[in-house]
N, C-alpha and C positions, 0 to 999 in steps of 0.2 A: 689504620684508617679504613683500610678493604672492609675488616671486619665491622667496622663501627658502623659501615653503612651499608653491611646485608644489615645489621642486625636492625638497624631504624624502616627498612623497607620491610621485611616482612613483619615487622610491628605495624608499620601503615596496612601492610596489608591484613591484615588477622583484621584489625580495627575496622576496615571496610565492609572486610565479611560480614565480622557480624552486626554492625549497621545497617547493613543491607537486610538481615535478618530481621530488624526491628521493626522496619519500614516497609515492608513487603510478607506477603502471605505465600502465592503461589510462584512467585519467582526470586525468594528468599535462595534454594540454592541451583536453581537453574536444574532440578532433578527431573525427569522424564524416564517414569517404567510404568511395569504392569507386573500383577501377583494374586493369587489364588488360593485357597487352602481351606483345612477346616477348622471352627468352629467349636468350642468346647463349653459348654456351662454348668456350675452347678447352683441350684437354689433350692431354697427350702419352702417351695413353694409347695411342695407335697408332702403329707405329715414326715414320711421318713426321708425325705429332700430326693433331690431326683439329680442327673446329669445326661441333662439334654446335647442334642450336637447336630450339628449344621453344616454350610461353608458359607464361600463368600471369595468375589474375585472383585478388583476394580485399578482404575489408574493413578499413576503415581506421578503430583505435582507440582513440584517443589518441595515442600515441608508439610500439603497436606496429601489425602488420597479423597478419592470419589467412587464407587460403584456398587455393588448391590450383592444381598444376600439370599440363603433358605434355612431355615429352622426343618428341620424335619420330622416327624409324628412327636410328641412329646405329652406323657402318661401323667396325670395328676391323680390324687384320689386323696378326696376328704369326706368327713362324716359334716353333713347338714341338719338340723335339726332331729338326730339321732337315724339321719338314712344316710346310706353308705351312696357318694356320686365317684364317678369315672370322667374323666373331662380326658379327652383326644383331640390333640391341637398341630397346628402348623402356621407357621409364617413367614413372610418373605417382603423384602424392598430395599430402600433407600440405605447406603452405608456410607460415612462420611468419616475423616477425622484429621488429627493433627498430629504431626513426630517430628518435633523437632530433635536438632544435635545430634542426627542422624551418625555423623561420622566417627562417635563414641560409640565405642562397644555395649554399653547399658546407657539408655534415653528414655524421656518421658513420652507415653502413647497417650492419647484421647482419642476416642472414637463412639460414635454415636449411632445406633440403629432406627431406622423407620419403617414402621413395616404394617401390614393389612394381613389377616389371618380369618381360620374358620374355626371352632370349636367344637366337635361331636361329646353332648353330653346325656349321660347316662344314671337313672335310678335305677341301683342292684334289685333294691326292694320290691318297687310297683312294675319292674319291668320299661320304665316310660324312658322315650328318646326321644334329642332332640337336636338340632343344631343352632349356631349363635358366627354374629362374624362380629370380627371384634379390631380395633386399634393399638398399636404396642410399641412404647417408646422407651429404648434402653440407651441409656446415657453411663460410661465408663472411662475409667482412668486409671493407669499403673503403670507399669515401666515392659519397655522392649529391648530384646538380647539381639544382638546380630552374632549368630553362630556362624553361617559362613553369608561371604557376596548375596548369595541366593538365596537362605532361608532366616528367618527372623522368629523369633518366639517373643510373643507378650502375655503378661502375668497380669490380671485388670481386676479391678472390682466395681461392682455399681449398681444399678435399680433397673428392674421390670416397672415400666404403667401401664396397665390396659384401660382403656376405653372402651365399654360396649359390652365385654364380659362380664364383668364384676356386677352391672346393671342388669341383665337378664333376669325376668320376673322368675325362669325355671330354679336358679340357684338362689332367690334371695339376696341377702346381702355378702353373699362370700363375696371377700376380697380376695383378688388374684395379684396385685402388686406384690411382688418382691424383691430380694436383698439377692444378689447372687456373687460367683466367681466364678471370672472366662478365661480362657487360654485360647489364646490365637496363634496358627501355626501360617506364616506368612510365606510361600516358596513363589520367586519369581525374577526378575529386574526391575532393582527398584533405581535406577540412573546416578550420577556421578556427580558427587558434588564441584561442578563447573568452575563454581567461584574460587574452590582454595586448590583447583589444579593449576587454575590462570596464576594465583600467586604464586605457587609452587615453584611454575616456567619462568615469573619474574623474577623469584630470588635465583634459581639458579642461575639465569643468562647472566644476572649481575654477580656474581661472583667472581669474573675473572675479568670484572671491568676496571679500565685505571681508573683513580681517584681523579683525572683531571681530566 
């Protein structure tokens, strides 16, 4: 009988949990940290693809996170109407996303970039330079590892848009949108999921309760 009714309470409780998941965004699991790290990308934005790299720090809460990024110099080089261009870039903003099921070892990441940058571009040919500021919205999705408490790796794929670049009367019509893959190395505290410690303490205390 002892047994029968851990087993129906921490059934109530799992079922709470994740209820509460369903119902709730940022106080899904009662989580509260902070994390930092860098940044990895690769895209075939430049003829022979390039891997760009950054970082990025922000806070951790609940099941999603909030804070902000930098792209750092990043090389492009395409042939435009038979002239060889050099595009030198950076950006930096807004980083936001969602991880749920945090407390498996492998979970699903979403996270989203927003950012404002400047472009240094260059014709090899005529010598001509110029600059461009531009808009860039990377939207991505793939799975994250929790190697230890403190560090996390996620494996993502997803799209580059720029805004503003790709319009420049200097380059024509090149498009700068692309296809990429990010590796995010997450080191930090990312907080404890609340809810299934509180159940934890509930099954345990009732374990050595009488049935009556």
């Amino acid at each position: 009988m002892k047994n029968l009714q851990l087993l129906i309470l921490c059934f109530l409780c799992t079922t709470g949990l994740f209820a509460q998941r369903d119902n709730t965004l940022f106080n899904a699991s009662g989580r509260f940290g902070v994390f930092g790290g860098p940044i990895l990308e690769y895209s075939d934005l430049s003829i022979n693809g390039d891997i760009n790299s950054g970082g990025g720090a922000g806070l951790v809460l609940g099941n999603a996170f909030i804070g902000a990024y930098g792209s750092g110099d990043l090389d492009w080089n395409d042939v435009i109407e038979g002239e060889e261009v050099n595009v030198s870039s950076g950006h930096a903003g807004l980083w936001v996303g969602y991880v749920p099921y945090q407390s498996s070892v492998i979970h699903p990441y979403i996270s989203t970039r927003i950012g404002w940058g400047a472009a240094d571009i260059q014709f090899t040919d005529d010598n001509f330079r110029t600059s461009e500021n531009f808009f860039v919205l990377t939207p991505e999705a793939g799975v994250e590892i929790n190697v230890f408490r403190w560090f996390r790796v996620a494996g993502t794929v997803g799209y580059q848009w720029y805004n503003g670049l790709n319009d420049a009367p200097q380059i024509g019509n090149w498009d700068a949108d692309n296809l990429h893959a990010g590796l995010a190395l997450r080191f930090g505290f990312f907080g404890k999921d609340k809810n299934r410690k509180n159940c934890r303490k509930r099954c345990n205390k009732n374990r050595f309760r009488m049935p009556w």
